[in-house]
C-alpha positions as CSV (number, residue, x, y, z in Angstrom):
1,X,-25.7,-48.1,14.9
2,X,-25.8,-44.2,15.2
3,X,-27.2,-42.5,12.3
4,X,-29.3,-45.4,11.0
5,X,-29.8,-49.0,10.7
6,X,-26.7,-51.3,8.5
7,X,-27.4,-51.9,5.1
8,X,-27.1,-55.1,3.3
9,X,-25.1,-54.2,0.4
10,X,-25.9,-57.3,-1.4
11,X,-29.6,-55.8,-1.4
12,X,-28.6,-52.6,-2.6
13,X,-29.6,-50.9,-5.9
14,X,-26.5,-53.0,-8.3
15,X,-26.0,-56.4,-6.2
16,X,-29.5,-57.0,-5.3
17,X,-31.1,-55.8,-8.6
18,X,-33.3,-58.6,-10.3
19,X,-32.0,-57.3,-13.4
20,X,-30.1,-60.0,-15.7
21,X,-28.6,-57.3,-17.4
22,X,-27.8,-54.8,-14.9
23,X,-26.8,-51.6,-16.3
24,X,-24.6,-48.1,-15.3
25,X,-23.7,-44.7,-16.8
26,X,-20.9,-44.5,-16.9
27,X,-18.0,-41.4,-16.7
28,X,-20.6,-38.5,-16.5
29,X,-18.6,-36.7,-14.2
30,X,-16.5,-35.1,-16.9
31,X,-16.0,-33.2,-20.0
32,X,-17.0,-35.1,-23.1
33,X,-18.2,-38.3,-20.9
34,X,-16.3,-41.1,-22.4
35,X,-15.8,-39.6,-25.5
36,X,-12.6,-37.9,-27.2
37,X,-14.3,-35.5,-29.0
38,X,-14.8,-31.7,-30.5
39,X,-18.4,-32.6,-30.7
40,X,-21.0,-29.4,-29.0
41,X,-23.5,-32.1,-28.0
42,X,-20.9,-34.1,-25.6
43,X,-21.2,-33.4,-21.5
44,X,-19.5,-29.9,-21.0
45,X,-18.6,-31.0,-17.0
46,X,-20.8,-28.9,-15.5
47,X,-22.7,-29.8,-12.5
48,X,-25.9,-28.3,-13.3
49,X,-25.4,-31.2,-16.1
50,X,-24.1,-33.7,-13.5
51,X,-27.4,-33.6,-11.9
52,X,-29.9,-33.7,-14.7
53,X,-28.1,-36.7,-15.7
54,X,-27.4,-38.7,-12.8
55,X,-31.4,-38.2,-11.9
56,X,-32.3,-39.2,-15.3
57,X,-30.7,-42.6,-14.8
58,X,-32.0,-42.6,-11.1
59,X,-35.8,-42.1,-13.2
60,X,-34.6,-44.6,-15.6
61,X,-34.3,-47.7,-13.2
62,X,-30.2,-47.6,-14.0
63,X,-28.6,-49.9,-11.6
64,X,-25.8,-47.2,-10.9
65,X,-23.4,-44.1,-11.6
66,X,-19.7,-44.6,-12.6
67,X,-17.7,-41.8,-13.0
68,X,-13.5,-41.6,-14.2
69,X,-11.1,-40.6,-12.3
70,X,-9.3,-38.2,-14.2
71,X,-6.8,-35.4,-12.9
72,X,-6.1,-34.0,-16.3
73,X,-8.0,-34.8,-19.9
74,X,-6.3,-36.6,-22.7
75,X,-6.6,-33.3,-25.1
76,X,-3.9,-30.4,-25.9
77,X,-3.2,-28.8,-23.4
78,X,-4.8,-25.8,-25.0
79,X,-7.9,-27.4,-25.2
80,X,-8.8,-26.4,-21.7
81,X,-12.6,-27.0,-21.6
82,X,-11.6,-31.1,-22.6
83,X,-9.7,-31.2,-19.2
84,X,-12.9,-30.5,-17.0
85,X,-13.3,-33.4,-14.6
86,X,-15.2,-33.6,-11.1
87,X,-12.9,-35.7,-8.6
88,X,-15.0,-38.7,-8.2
89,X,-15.5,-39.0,-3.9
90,X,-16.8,-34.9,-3.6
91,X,-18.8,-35.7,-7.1
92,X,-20.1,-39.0,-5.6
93,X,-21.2,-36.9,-2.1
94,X,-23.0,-34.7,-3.9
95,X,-24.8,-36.9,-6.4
96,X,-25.3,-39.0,-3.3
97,X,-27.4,-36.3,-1.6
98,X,-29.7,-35.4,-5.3
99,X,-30.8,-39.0,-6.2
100,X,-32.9,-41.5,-4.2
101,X,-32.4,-44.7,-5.6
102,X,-29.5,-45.8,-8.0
103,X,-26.0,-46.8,-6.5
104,X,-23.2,-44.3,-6.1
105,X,-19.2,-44.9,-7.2
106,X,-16.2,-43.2,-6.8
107,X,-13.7,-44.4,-9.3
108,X,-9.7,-43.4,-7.3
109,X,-6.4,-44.3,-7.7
110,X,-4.8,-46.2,-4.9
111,X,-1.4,-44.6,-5.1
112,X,-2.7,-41.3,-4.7
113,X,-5.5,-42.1,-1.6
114,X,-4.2,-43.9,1.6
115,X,-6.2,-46.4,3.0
116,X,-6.6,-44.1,6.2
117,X,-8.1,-41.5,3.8
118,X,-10.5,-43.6,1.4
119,X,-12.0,-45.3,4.8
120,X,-12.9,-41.8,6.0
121,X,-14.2,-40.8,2.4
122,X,-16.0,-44.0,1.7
123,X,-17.8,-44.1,5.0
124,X,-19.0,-40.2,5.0
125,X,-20.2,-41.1,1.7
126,X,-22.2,-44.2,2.4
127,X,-23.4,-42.2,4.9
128,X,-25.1,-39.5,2.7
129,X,-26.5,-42.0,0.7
130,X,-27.9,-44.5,2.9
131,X,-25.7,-47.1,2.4
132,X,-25.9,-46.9,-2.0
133,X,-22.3,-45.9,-2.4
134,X,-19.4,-48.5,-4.6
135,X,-15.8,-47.8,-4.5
136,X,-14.4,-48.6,-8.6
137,X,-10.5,-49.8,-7.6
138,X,-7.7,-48.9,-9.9
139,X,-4.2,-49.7,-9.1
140,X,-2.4,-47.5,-12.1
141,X,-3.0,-45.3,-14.2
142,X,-1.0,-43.0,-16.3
143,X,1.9,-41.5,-16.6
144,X,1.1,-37.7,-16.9
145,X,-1.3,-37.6,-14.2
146,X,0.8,-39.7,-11.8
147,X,3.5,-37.0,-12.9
148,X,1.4,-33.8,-11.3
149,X,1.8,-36.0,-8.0
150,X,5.3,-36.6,-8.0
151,X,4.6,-40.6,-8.2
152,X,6.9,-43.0,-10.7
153,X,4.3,-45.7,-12.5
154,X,5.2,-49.1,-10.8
155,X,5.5,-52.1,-12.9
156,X,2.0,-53.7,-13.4
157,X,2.0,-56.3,-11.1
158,X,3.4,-54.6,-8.1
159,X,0.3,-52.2,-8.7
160,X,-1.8,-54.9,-7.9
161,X,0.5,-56.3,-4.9
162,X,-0.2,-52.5,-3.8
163,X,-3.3,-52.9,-4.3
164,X,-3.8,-56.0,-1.9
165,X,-2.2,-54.4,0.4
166,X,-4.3,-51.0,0.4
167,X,-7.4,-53.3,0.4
168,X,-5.9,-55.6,3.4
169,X,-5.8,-52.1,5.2
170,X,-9.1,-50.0,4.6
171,X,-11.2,-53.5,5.2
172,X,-9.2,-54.1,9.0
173,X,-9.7,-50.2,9.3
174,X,-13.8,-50.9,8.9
175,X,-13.7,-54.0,11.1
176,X,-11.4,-52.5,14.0
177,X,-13.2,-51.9,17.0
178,X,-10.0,-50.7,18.8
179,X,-7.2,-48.6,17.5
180,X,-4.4,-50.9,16.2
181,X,-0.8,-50.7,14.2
182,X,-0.4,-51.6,10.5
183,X,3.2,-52.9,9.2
184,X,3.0,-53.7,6.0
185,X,5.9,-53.7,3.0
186,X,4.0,-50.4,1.6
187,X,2.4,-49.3,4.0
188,X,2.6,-48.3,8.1
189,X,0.6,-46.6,10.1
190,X,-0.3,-46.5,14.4
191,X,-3.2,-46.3,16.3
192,X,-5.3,-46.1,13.5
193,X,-9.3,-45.9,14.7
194,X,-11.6,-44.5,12.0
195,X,-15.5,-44.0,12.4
196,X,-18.1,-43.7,11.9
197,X,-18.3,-47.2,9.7
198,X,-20.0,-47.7,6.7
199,X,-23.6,-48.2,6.6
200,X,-23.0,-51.6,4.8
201,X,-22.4,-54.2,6.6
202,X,-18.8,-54.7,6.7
203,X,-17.8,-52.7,3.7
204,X,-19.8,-51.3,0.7
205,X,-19.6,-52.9,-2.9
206,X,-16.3,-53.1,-4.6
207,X,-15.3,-52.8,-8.3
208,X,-11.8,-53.9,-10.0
209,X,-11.4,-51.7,-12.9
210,X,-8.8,-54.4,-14.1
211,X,-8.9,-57.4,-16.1
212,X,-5.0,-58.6,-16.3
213,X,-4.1,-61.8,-15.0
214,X,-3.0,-59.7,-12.1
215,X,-6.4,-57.6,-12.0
216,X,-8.5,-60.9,-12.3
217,X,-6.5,-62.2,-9.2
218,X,-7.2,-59.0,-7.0
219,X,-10.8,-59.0,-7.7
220,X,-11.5,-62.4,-7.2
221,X,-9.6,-61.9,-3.5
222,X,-11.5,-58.6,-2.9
223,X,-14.3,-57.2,-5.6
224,X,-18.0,-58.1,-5.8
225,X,-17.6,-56.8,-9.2
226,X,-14.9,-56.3,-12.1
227,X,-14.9,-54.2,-14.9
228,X,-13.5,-56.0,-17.6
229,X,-12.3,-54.5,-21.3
230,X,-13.2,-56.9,-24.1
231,X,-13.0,-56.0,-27.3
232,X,-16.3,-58.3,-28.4
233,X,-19.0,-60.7,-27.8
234,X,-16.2,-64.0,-28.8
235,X,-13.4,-63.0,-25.9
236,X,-16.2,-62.2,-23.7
237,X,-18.0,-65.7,-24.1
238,X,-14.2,-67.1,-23.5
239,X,-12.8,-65.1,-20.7
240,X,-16.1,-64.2,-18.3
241,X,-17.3,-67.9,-17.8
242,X,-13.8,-68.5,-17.0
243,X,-13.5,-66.0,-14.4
244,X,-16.3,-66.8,-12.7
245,X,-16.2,-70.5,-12.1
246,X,-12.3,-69.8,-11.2
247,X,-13.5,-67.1,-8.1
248,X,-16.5,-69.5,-7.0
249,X,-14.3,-72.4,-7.3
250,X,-11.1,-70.9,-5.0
251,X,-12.9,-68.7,-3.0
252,X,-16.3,-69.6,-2.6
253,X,-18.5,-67.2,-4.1
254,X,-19.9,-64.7,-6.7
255,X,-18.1,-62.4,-8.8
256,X,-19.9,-59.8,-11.5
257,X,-18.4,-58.9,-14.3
258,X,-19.3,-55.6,-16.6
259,X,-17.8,-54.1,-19.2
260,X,-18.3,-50.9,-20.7
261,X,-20.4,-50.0,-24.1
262,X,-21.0,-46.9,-26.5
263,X,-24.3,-46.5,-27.3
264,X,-25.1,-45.7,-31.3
265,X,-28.0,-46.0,-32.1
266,X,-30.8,-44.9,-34.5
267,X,-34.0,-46.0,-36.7
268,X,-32.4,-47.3,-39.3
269,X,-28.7,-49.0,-39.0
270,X,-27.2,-47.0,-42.1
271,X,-28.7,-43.9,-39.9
272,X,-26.3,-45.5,-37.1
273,X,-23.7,-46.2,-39.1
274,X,-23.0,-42.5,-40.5
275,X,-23.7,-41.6,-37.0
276,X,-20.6,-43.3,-35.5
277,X,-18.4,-42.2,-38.5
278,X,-19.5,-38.7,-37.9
279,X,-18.5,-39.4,-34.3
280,X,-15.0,-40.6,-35.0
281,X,-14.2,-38.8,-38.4
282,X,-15.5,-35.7,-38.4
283,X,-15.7,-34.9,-34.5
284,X,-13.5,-36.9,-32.6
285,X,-10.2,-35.4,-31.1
286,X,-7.2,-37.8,-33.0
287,X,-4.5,-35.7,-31.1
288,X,-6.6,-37.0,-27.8
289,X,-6.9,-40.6,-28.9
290,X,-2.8,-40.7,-30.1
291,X,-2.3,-39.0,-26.5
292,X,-4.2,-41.9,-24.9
293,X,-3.1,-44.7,-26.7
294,X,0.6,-43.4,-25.8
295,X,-0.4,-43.2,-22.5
296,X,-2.8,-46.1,-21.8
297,X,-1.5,-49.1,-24.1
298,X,2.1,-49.6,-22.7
299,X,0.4,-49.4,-18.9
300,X,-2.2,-51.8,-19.7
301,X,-2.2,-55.6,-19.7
302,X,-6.3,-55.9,-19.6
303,X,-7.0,-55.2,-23.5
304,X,-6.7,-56.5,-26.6
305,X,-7.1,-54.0,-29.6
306,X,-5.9,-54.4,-32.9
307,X,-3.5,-51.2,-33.8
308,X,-6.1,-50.1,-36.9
309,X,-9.2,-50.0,-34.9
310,X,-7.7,-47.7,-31.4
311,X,-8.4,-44.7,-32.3
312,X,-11.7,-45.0,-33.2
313,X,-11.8,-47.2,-30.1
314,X,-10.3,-44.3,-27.9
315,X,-13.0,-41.7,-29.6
316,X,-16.4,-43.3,-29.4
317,X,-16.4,-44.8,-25.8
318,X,-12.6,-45.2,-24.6
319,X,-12.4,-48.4,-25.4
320,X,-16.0,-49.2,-25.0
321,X,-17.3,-52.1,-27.1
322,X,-19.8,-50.3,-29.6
323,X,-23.2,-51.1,-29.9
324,X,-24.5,-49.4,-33.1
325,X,-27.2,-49.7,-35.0
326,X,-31.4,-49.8,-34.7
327,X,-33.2,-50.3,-31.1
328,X,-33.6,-54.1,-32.0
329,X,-30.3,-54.6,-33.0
330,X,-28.8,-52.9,-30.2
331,X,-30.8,-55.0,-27.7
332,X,-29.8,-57.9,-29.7
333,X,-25.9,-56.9,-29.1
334,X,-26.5,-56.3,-25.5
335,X,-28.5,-60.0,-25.4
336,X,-25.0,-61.5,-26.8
337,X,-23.3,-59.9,-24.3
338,X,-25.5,-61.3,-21.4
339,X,-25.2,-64.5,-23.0
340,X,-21.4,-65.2,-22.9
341,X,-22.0,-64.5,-19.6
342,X,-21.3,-60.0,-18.7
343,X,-23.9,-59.6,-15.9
344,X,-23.6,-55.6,-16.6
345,X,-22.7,-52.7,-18.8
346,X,-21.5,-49.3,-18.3
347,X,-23.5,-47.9,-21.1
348,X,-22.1,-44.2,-22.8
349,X,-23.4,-41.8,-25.0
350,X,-21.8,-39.0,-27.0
351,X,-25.3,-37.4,-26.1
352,X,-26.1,-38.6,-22.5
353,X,-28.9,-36.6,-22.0
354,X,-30.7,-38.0,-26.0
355,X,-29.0,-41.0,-24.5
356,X,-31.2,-41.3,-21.4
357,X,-34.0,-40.6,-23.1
358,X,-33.9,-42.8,-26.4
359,X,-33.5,-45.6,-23.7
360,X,-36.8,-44.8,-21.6
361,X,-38.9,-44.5,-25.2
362,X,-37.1,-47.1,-27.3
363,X,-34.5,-49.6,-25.3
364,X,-36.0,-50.0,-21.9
365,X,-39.2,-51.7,-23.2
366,X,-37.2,-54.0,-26.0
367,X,-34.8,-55.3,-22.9
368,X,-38.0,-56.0,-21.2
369,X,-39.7,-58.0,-23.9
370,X,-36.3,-59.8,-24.2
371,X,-36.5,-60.9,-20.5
372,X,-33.0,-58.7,-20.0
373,X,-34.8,-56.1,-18.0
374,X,-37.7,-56.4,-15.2
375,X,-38.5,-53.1,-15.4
């Protein structure tokens, strides 16, 4: 192979890691991280900021880096400093070439990236970073953004019959060793040829950011991982298993499930406590978190929020299940979570940088001791 020897992506930095609980950071790539939020100490999307925190979690021993895709924020319009985003394949390149160690993703939308495109991408990137870089899959999103392309939103399960598609596509495109013609329902193309390949053997790691019936379905035909959006440690425990034994069962192997989690926490739990109500009450953005639950909820068939608790949902974590409280109890949470059977989380911050730190000095050693973390 030209450039360097294949890599085994199922010994790369997320699917090889010993870790039972593997962990990410997630949506660092943009203005207030996953937070809705007016508060000064939330990522400002800069790239000097980027950086510092993408080679904190490389430092760290975090499995990988997940940013959002995001072509507009979910603030007022006016609020133009909310609406900073890096696009996730030129962030991932560059955070690619700055760490060593921890796996890469870009997060994209399928129905604005052809499969001629993302193989290009995805390849260049994989080659930057020796063969660490993920692709996060998302079939939909919403409608505003798709709006500033010119697309309509397609009912949800044609997204993912799309989707199969796309994904049918890019892998021929990395396994091609002549040019060939695609005729598809969505999509055609002729003499398509695209090198160089990835550096992982056959494609790099795939995540489904999807947990519909429909979402479930794709990854088990194409993901090594999915993303799934559980609302707590019960539907987790009843879903996940499921999942699982349904994808080895049908189709032979391994499938990892994460899901994503807001990080509160502090020495004492009422001292985490006022902490998150500070976050949602006093800071967070409510016209973002109405804007997002108008635009996310009617889209969506993975969640299952009750109507009282969505903003505060949308605030601290979009969506993230929230882990407040003292390092002990947090670990404890995150132990619940491994048990129903999550082999990952795609931890957030309102302060990523405190974040980072607070889990070298306080978390890191706990998940140790509770045999969640080898190192």
């Amino acid at each position: 192979m030209i450039g360097g020897a294949p890599a085994d992506r199922y010994a790369g930095p997320l699917l090889g890691s010993p870790n039972r609980l593997k962990l990410a950071v997630f949506s660092a790539n943009m203005a207030g991280g996953a937070n809705l939020t007016h508060a000064p100490e939330a990522p400002q999307g800069t790239w000097t900021e980027s950086v510092r925190i993408a080679q904190a979690a490389d430092r760290a021993g975090i499995e990988a880096l997940i940013p959002v895709a995001r072509w507009r924020g979910m603030a007022a319009p006016a609020r133009r400093e909310a609406h900073r985003s890096f696009e996730s394949f030129t962030w991932a390149a560059g955070i690619a070439a700055v760490t060593g160690r921890i796996q890469v993703f870009a997060t994209f939308h399928i129905p604005v990236t052809h499969p001629v495109a993302a193989a290009k991408q995805i390849a260049t990137v994989d080659h930057i970073s020796g063969g660490r870089f993920a692709v996060n899959v998302v079939a939909g999103w919403n409608e505003d953004e798709f709006g500033m392309f010119g697309l309509e939103q397609r009912e949800h399960d044609d997204r993912y019959a799309v989707a199969d598609e796309w994904t049918t596509f890019l892998k021929r495109i990395w396994a091609a060793e002549e040019e060939f013609d695609f005729t598809g329902r969505y999509f055609t193309a002729r003499r398509v040829l695209s090198e160089p390949k990835p550096v992982q053997r056959g494609r790099p790691v795939i995540m489904n950011a999807g947990f519909s019936p429909a979402g479930r379905d794709f990854a088990a035909r194409h993901a090594d991982l999915t993303f799934a959006m559980v609302p707590g440690v019960e539907q987790a425990a009843r879903v996940v298993p499921e999942l699982k034994a349904q994808v080895e069962r049908d189709h032979g192997r391994k499938l990892s499930v994460f899901a994503g989690a807001h990080v509160v926490c502090a020495g004492t739990e009422d001292e985490a406590r006022r902490a998150y109500a500070r976050m949602v009450d006093e800071v967070g953005d409510r016209e973002a978190a109405a804007n997002a639950i108008r635009l996310l909820i009617p889209n969506s068939a993975s969640g299952d929020f009750d109507a009282d608790g969505m903003a505060a949902a949308a605030i601290a974590g979009f969506f993230a299940l929230p882990l407040v409280g003292t390092p002990d109890s947090v670990v404890a949470q995150m132990a619940e979570l491994a048990d129903a059977g999550l082999d990952g989380l795609a931890l957030s911050w309102l302060d990523y940088h405190a974040g980072l730190d607070q889990y070298v000095r306080e978390l890191r050693p706990r998940l140790i001791a509770a045999g969640l973390r080898e190192r």
